[in-house]
N, C-alpha and C positions, 0 to 999 in steps of 0.2 A: 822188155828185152831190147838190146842195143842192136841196130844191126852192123855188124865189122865189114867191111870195104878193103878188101887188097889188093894192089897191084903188084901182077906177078910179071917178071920179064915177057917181052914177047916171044924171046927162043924158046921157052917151056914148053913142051908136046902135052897135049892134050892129055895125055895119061898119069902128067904128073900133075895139074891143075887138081882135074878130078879125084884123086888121091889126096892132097893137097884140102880139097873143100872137104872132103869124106872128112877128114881125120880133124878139121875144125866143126864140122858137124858134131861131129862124136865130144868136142870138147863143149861144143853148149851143152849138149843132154846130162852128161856129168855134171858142168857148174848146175844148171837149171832141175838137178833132181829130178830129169824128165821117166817115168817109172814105165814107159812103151815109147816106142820113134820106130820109123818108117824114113830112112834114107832113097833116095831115089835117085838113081843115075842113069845116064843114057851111055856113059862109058862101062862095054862088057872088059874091057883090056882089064881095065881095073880092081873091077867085080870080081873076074876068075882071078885074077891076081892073088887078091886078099882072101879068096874061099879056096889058092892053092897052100894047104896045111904041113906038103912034101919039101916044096921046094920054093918058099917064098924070096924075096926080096926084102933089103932090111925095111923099107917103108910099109911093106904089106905084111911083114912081121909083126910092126908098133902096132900097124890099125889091128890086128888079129890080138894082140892085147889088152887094148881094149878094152874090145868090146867084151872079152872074156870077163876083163875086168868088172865093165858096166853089169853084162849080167849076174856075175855072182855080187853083186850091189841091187839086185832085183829089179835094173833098170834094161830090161830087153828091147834091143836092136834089132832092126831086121834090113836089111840090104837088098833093094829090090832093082833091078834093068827094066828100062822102061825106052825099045825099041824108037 
């Protein structure tokens, strides 16, 4: 597996990085037919963002697709905060 290196501006808030890695996260596990993952963040902004299903944001809309998508592909996600 390759590991991908990006540089993001430095005005980008934290909350959009994190989002940002999530959602390439989410595209190794698809390319790599990974069939369990375990995401781990230390941004909650983000977390509740993408597990608010009411009233998201387009970006935490896409990640919310997803993953819907990886799971009905039998590739279960799981999204964890880690204080």
């Amino acid at each position: 597996m390759r590991i991908k290196v990006t540089k993001l501006l430095d005005f980008y808030s934290i909350y959009t990085v994190e989002a940002y890695a999530i959602s390439q996260a989410l595209e190794i596990i698809k390319q790599h037919k990974i069939n369990k993952a375990f995401i781990l963040s230390d941004s909650l902004s983000a977390l509740n963002s993408i597990r608010n299903i009411n009233q998201p944001n387009t970006k935490s809309r896409k990640t919310q697709n997803e993953i819907s998508l990886l799971n009905c592909n039998n590739q279960n996600v799981t999204l964890l905060w880690i204080p």
